[in-house]
N, C-alpha and C positions, 0 to 999 in steps of 0.2 A: 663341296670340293669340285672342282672344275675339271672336265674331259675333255682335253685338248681335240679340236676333230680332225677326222683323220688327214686332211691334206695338211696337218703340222706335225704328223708324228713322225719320229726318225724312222728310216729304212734299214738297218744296220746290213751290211755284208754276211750271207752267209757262210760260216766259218763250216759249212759241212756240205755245202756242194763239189767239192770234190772228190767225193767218195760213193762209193756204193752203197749196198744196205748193211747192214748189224743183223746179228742173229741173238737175241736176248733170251738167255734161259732162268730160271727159276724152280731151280729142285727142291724139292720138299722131301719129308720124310719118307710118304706113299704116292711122293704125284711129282712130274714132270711137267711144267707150263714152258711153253716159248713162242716167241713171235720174230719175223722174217721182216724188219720195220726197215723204211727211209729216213733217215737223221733228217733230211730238208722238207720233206714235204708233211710228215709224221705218222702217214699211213703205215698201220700194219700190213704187207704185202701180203703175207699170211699168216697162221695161227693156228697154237693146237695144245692141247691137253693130253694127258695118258695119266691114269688115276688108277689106283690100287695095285702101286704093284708089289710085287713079292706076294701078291693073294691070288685066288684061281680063277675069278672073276672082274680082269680088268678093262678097264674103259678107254678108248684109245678116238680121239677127234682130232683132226687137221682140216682149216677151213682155206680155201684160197679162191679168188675168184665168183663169189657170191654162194661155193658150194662146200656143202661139210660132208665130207668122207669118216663115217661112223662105225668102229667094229669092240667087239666084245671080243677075248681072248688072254689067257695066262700071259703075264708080264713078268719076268721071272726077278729082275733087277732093275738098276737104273743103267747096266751098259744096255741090256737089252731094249728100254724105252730109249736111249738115245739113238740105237742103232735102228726100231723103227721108225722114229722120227726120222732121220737122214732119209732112212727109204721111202716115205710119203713124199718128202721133197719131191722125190726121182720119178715116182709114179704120179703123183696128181700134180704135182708142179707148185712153187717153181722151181725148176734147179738149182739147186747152190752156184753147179757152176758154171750156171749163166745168171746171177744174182751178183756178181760180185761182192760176196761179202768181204768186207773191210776189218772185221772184228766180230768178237763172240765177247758179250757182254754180262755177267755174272751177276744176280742180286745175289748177295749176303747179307744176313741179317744183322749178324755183331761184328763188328771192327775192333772193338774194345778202345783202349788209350792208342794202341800202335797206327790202327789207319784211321789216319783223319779227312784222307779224300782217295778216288779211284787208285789203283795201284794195276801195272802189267804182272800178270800171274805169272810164276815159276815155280820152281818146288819149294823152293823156303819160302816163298809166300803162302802153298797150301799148306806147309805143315804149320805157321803161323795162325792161320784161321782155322786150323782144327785146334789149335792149343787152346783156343778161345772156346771151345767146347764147354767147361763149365757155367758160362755165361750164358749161352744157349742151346742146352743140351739137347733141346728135340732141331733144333735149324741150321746151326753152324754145322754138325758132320754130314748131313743131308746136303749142305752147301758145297761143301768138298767132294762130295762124291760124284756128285755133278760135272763140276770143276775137271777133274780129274779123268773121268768118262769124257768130256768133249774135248780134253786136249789128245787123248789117247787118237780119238777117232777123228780130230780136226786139227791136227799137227801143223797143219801151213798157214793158221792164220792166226792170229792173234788173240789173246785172251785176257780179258779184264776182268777183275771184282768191284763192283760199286754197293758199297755199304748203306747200311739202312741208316746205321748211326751218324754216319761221316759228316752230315749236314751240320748235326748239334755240335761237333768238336768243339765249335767255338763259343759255346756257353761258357761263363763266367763264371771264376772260381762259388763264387754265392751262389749261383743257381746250380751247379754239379755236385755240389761238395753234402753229401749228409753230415749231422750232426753226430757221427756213431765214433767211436776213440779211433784216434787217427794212425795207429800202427795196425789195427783187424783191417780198418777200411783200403787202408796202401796194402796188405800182404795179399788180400783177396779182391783186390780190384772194385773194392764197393766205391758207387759214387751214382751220379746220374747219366746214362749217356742218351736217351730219347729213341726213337724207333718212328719207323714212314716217313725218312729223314729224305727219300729220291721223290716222293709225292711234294710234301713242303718246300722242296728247293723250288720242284716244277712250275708248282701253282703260286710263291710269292715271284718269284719272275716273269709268269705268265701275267699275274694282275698290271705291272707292270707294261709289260708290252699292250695287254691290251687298253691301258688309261693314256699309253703316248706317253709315260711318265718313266722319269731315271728312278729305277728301283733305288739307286742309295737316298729319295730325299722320300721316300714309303715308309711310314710304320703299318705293319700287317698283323692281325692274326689270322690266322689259318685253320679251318677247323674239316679237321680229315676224320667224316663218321662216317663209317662201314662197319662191319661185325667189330673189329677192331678201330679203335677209335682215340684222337689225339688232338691235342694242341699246341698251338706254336705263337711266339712271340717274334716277330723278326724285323729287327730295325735297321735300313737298311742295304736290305740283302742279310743280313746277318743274325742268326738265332740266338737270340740271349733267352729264352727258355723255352720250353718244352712240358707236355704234361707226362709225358711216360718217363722210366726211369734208369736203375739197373736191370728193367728185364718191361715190356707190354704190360705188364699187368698195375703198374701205376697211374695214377690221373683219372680220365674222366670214367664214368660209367659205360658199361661196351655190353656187345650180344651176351656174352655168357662171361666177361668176367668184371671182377667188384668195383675195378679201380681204385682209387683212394680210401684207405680204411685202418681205423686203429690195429697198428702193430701188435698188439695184445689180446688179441681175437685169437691169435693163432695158439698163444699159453692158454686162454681159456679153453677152447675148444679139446686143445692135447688134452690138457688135464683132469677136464670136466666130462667129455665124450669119447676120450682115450682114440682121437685121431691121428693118425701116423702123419710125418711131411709128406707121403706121397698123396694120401687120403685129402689134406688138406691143400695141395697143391693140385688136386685135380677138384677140388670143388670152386674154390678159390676160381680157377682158371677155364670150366668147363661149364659149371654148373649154379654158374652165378650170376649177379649183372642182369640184363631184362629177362634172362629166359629164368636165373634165379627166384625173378620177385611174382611174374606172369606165368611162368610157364613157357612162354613163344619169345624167338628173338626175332623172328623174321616181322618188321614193322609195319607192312600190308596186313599180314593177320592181327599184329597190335591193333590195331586201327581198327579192325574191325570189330576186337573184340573191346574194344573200348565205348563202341557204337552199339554193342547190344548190354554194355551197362555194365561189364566185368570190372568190379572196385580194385581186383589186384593189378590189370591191366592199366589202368588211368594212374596207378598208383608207380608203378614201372615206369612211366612216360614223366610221372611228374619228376620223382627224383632223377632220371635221365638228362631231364630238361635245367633242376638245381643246379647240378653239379656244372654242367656246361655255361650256366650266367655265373657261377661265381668263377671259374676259371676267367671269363671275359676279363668280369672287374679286378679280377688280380690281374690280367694281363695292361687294362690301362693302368692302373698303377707303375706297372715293369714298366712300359715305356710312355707314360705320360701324355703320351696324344695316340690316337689311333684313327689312318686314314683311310684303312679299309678291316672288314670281316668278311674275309672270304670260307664258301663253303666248298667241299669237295666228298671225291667221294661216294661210295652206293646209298647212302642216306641223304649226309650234307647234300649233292646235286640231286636228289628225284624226291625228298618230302616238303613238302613246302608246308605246310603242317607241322613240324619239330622247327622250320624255319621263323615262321611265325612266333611259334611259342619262344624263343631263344629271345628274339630281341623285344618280347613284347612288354610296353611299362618301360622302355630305355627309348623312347622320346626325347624325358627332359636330357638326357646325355648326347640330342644330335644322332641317336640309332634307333632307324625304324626298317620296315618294310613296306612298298607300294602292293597291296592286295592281287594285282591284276597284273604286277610282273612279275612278284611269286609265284602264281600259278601255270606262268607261262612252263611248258617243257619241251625242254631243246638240251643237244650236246654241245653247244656254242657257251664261249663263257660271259656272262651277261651284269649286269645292275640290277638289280630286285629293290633298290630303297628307292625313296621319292625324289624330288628334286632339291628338296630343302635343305637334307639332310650332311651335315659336319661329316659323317663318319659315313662312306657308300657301305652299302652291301653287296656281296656278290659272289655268285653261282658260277665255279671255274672247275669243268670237268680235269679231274687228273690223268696224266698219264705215265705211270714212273716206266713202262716199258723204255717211251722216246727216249726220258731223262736219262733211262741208261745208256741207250743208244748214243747217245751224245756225248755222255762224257765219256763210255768208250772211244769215241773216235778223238775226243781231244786228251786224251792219254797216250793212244800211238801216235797221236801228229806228236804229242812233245817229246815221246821218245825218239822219233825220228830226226828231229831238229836237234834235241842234244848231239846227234851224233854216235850214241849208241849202237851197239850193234842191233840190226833186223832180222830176224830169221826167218821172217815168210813175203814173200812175195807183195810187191807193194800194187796197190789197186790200180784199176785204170779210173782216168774219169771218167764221171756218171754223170750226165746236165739232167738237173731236175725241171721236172716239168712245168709245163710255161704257167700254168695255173698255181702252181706251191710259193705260199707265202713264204719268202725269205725267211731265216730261224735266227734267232738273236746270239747274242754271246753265254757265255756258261751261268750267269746272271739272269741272264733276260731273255731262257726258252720261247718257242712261237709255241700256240696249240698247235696239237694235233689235224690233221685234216680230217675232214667227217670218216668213219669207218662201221662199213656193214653191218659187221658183227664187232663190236668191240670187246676186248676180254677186260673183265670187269680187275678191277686191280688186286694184289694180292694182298691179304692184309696179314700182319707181325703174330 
């Protein structure tokens, strides 16, 4: 496949230099993440964590400026982590408000059938994504509460949700629909919706921007391994499958959970070991998958211990490695040609070792790897296969923070432009700086710009 070089690639107009920065949050059940991001340049301006809270021993970092401000101290809630969070702002900088933020941008994790892309929060939007609750009962109310705490205490700006799921809405009745009777699966919402759906949209449109090539004439897959871990088919722009399902824990093999695996494990197991759903939902989910088979999920120490001869260890890596080729070859099948395998990702981008082994023996199919651009490491997103090769490979750092950033701002430009009513304050312009590569359309993200400390992505 051929890489147009760069004095023939499009330049698209940035649809987000007009704005100032997004403040992106990500509440979890016991932890608050957020980052103070530019939609045009991609840098996170700043960044920070607060971990355990509601316990007596919490962990509270905000990084800006090359320096991380670190304190230990009871965190009592999530108003109270957001309200230190704002305070961090104030003391180490940088202000909010003199940041111009444009928007506060939400991950949630289940959208379910109702949101199929970003939405402007209000109250029936939150109490919409807490309904979704059964669907993701440790993420979605976490999500809202979130939500909720930063509208309280950030009333003048704007507020979006961007779902994890929203990318797959557009999967095809065949690939969403399970085989289960079709009045249980419509009354309880069973079907397939997919999850690391702001990662997937990122990095197939980044492949894109970076080959110079119109994302709709790409077939992609996408392979998003971190502790949690996923795959995507997308032709395109467009996701026609997915490896996860009604809930994370379908599809490929991950840190601690099974992925794929006979339905009937779970009768056996009840009935045989007299395990409860929650017993088996937290094995299932916790205690399974590489650290299940090894012991360790952290893949540096796989590595190592597969280097002093550990047979459960090699044995972890191999069926890790199965299940990831046969996803492939059912993904060429789905779409019939495939112009790139991109990796992303705390695995997919830094093992080049799982990278190797994935395509390795898929030669005669036009998919290999060049040895010596494998091993290369860098946050830039790069080529890793040879020059020969039908099918590139390639290493494309994620970043779902920007993607949220992003489609936050193009949620309030379209509110703005219908004509709706605004109720906060509209930005001033912000000129990004003279070095920030222009950012593509909602299609066709730019990476991010290099960053310091970068926070590693969250995973489902």
């Amino acid at each position: 496949m051929t890489v147009l070089p760069e004095h023939e690639r499009s330049n698209p107009y940035s649809a987000y230099g007009a704005h100032g920065s997004v403040l992106v949050m990500n509440s979890g059940s016991s932890s608050l993440k957020y980052q103070l991001v530019n939609p045009v340049g991609g840098e996170a301006i700043a960044a920070g964590t607060i971990e355990r809270i509601g316990e007596s021993n919490g962990v509270i970092k905000h990084r800006f400026a090359g320096n991380t401000t670190t304190r230990e101290e009871p965190v009592r809630d999530h108003a109270e982590a957001l309200r230190i969070a704002l305070s961090l702002f104030d003391e180490v900088g940088p202000r909010l408000a003199d940041a111009n933020v444009y928007a506060v941008g939400h991950r949630v994790v289940h959208g379910g059938a109702q949101f199929s892309r970003p939405v402007l929060v209000d109250d029936e939007v939150e109490r919409q994504i807490l309904d979704l609750a059964p669907l993701a009962p440790l993420h979605n109310p976490a999500n809202v509460t979130g939500i909720s705490v930063a509208r309280e205490l950030l009333p003048d700006v704007p507020h979006v949700a961007v779902f994890d799921t929203a990318f797959f809405s557009s999967l095809p009745e065949a690939a969403s629909t399970y085989a289960l009777e079709k009045e249980t699966a419509k009354k309880y919402g069973v079907r397939r919706y997919g999850f690391h759906g702001t990662s997937h949209h990122y990095v197939s449109g980044k492949v894109a921007r970076v080959l110079g090539r119109r994302l709709q004439d790409l077939n992609i897959i996408v392979l998003h391994l971190g502790n949690g871990a996923s795959a995507s088919a997308v032709r395109g722009g467009i996701a026609v499958d997915t490896s996860m399902g009604l809930t994370p824990l379908e599809g490929l093999v991950m840190g601690t959970r099974t992925g794929d695996i006979d339905p009937a494990v779970i009768f056996h197991l009840a009935r045989n070991a007299n395990m409860s759903i929650d017993e088996l939902d937290d094995l299932f989910n916790k205690r399974s998958g590489i650290k299940g088979i090894a012991g360790e999920n952290d893949f540096r120490a796989l590595h190592d211990l597969i280097a002093a001869g550990n047979e459960d260890a090699r044995l972890a890596l191999d069926v890790y490695i199965h299940r990831l080729r046969k996803y492939i070859g059912a993904y060429m099948a789905v779409l019939g040609r495939i112009d790139v395998i991109a990796f992303t990702a705390g695995v997919g981008e830094n093992d080049d070792i799982v990278r190797a082994q994935v395509v390795e023996g898929l030669a005669g199919l036009g998919i290999a790897v060049d040895p010596e651009r494998n091993a290369v490491r860098s946050k830039e997103p790069r080529v890793i296969s040879p020059d020969w090769t039908s099918t590139l490979v390639m290493v494309v750092p994620t970043m779902e923070e920007l993607a949220i950033a992003r489609l936050s701002v193009e949620i309030v430009e379209e509110t703005e432009k219908a004509g709706k009513p605004v109720t906060f304050p509209p930005a001033a312009p912000a000129a990004p700086a003279a070095s920030a590569e222009p950012a593509g359309s909602a299609t066709e993200p730019s990476a991010p710009a290099e960053q310091a400390e970068p926070e590693a992505p969250q995973e489902s």
